[in-house]
C-alpha positions, 0 to 999 in steps of 0.5 A: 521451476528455475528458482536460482535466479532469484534468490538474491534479489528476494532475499534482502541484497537489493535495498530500496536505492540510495537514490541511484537507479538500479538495473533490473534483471530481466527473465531470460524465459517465461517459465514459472520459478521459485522466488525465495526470501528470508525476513527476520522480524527483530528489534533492532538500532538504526539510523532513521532521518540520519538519527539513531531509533530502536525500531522494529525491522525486517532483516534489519533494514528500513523499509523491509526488502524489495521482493520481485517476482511475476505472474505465474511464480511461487513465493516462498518466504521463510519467516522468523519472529524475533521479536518479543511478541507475537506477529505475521505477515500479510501480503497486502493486494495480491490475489492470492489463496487467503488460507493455509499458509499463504496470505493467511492473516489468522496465523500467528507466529509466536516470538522465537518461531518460524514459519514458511509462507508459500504463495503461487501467484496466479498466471493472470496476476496483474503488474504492480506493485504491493506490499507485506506487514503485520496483521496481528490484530490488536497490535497491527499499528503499533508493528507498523509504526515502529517500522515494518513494512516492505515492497513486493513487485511484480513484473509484466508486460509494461516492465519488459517494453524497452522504453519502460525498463530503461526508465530511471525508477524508484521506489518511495515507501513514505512512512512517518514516525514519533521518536523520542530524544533517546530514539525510542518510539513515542507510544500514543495515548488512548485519544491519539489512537482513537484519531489515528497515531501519526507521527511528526517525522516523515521518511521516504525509505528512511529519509528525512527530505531525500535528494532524488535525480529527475531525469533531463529531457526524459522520464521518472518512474515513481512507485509510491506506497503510503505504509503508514499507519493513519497519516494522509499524503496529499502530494505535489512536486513543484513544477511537474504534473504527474502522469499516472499508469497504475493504482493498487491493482496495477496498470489503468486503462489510460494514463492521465496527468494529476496536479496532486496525489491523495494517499491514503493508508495502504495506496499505491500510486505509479506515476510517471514525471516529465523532466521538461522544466528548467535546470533546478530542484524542485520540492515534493510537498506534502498539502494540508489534509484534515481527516478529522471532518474532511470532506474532500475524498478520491485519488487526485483534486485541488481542494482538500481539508485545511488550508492554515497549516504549512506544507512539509517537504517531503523530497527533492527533486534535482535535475541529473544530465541523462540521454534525451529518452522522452518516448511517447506515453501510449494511450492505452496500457491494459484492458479493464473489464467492467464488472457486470451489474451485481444480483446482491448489493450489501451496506456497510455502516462505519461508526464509533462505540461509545465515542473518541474516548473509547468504545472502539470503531465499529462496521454495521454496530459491531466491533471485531470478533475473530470467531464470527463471520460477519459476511458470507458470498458465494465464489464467483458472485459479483456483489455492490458493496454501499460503504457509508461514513456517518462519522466525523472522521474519514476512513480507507476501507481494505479488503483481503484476497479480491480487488475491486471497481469503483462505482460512480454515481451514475453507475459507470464502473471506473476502469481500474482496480484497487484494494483500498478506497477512501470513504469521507466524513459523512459520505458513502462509496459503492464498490464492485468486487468479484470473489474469483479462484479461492474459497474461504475466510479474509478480512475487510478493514478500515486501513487507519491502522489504530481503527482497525486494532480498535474493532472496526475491521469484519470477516467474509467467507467465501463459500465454494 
């Protein structure tokens, strides 16, 4: 395995852009390598929306480092906690083994400790993008809102066609934060938790409304990812539809245009801007969304939540003189199998203990016990899962290690994959999962984060 390549891109030198575009190496073979990384987990002082906040970070940068890798490649990351207190990694979205020490999210790294992470990534691993954070339980959104969080990419096909890879792209890692005066980090109170911490500032990649080029006459690429711990975005820009390619999976099967974009905890979103509009700038906002009794639900629609409060900024768009490149969006992108109709279907109630004030968060009336098993399949089986919110609130529903279909009302399967599916106020989802290439234990979880730490999280075994 030729792992030279890329140990710089993966250990931490190739930030998230200063809102220039990067170029980005391509592979000179198709032969597997070893894609190294170091990430230190510490406290640290940095400059957060131009204001300096004692954070937690990776390596000392916010959000953590980019890690580019491909199908058929080994991650192997070398992690050091240097924090005060214990924590892990999980590597949200990708398919690989949830044991060992791979995405293994019952390992604990002790304050001062090292471990080395090493996760083949399967040869049929889809394009796309997914991302790494802590999963210690009991203490998962408190890491994640002081910060850590970071992108991993893995490249394919889509990424090699000339027209795509000379697209100007960036990564916008959309993460909110409550700071204090003397620029440390709000902690909520027991209700606040119970809603789902979010806090007042909002950043892409650090930034507090980021100026960011749109390229004249031609395309952008846009990866979203949504790592805060309970805070929805709800997003339109001004003047340009977006053209969606990809969800947490990775590529659908067809592009389609969206006026607005719904993103819940844990999302992706690659989406494509046409720059065809007038010379000017043009706001990103954030729309009104209320969680707390929303009825609203999916990726893309008009009619979400409240309509009183005002919309906040979260970018800039500005158009930048670029070579006319308005190539032709292709009308299909990958083939999506539908998953074949299921012999076991299973249901999963969502609802509160003792109430908002206390009590925790439950899955089918039990809270989260790491010695139980709350679920057991079989490796190979395909299985519905009916997801149903009794609750007053909404809830994104995550699980580890196996993506998954939606399933509409009428029974088609939706052609895309996802890890992470909006459940609203009172509603119910069905979702189809395959449980394919690796045996046992990996957790399904509500991904408002405080939700999560307060119980309402399950483990499923699969059986070889």
């Amino acid at each position: 395995m030729d792992r030279r390549r890329f140990l710089i891109r993966a250990g931490g030198i190739a930030l998230y852009p200063a809102w220039e575009t990067k170029a980005r190496a391509q592979r000179s073979n198709s032969e597997p390598s070893v894609v190294e990384a170091a990430l230190e987990a510490r406290e640290t002082w940095v400059t957060l929306a131009g204001r300096p906040a004692q954070l937690y970070t990776y390596n000392g940068q916010l959000p953590g480092p980019r890690i580019e890798a491909r199908a058929g490649d080994t991650l192997r990351i070398s992690f050091r906690n240097s924090l005060s207190e214990v924590t892990n990694l999980h590597y949200h979205g990708l398919h690989v083994s949830p044991g060992g020490n791979a995405d293994n999210s019952f390992l604990e790294v002790p304050s001062g400790e090292l471990l080395t992470y090493e996760l083949p990534i399967p040869r049929t691993h889809p394009s796309g993008m997914f991302w790494y954070h802590p999963h210690m339980h009991g203490s998962v959104a408190r890491q994640v809102s002081r910060g850590l969080a970071g992108v991993i990419l893995i490249r394919g096909e889509f990424d090699d066609q000339p027209e795509v890879r000379n697209t100007p792209e960036f990564l916008m890692v959309l993460q909110d934060f409550d700071i204090a005066s003397d620029g440390q980090v709000n902690e909520p109170n027991a209700s606040e938790k119970a809603r789902g911490r979010e806090g007042p500032l909002v950043t892409v990649n650090g930034e507090s409304n980021p100026r960011v080029p749109l390229a004249r006459n031609g395309w952008t690429r846009l990866r979203l990812l949504n790592a805060s711990p309970s805070r929805f975005y709800r997003l339109r820009l001004e003047g340009h539809p977006f053209m969606i390619v990809g969800v947490d999976g990775g590529l659908v099967e067809a592009p389609f245009e969206a006026e607005e974009l719904l993103l819940v905890p844990g999302q992706r979103l690659d989406v494509f801007v046409r720059g065809e509009s007038p010379l000017g700038t043009f706001r990103l906002l954030n729309l009104p969304y209320d969680r707390i009794g929303a009825m609203g639900g999916g990726m893309t629609g008009s009619t979400f939540g409240q309509k009183t409060a005002e919309p906040d900024v979260v970018a800039t768009f500005e158009y930048t003189d670029a070579p006319p490149a308005l190539w032709a969006m292709p009308d299909r992108l990958a083939p999506i199998e539908r998953l074949s109709s299921p012999g076991i279907r299973r249901t999963f109630r969502f609802g509160m203990g003792m109430g908002m004030s206390g009590g925790g968060f439950t899955i089918n009336g039990r809270l989260f016990d790491p010695k139980r098993v709350d679920t057991r399949v079989e490796l190979g089986s395909i299985e519905d899962w009916d997801l149903v919110n009794r609750s007053g609130m909404d809830h994104p529903f995550h699980i580890h290690t196996n993506a998954f279909q939606i399933v509409s009302g009428n029974g088609e399967v939706e052609p895309a994959w996802r890890d992470v599916v909006l459940v609203p106020a009172g509603r119910s989802v069905r979702i189809r999962l395959r449980f394919s290439d690796y045996s046992g234990r990996a957790m399904y979880h509500c991904h408002i984060l405080d939700h999560e730490d307060l119980g309402m999280m399950g483990i499923v075994e699969v059986a070889p």
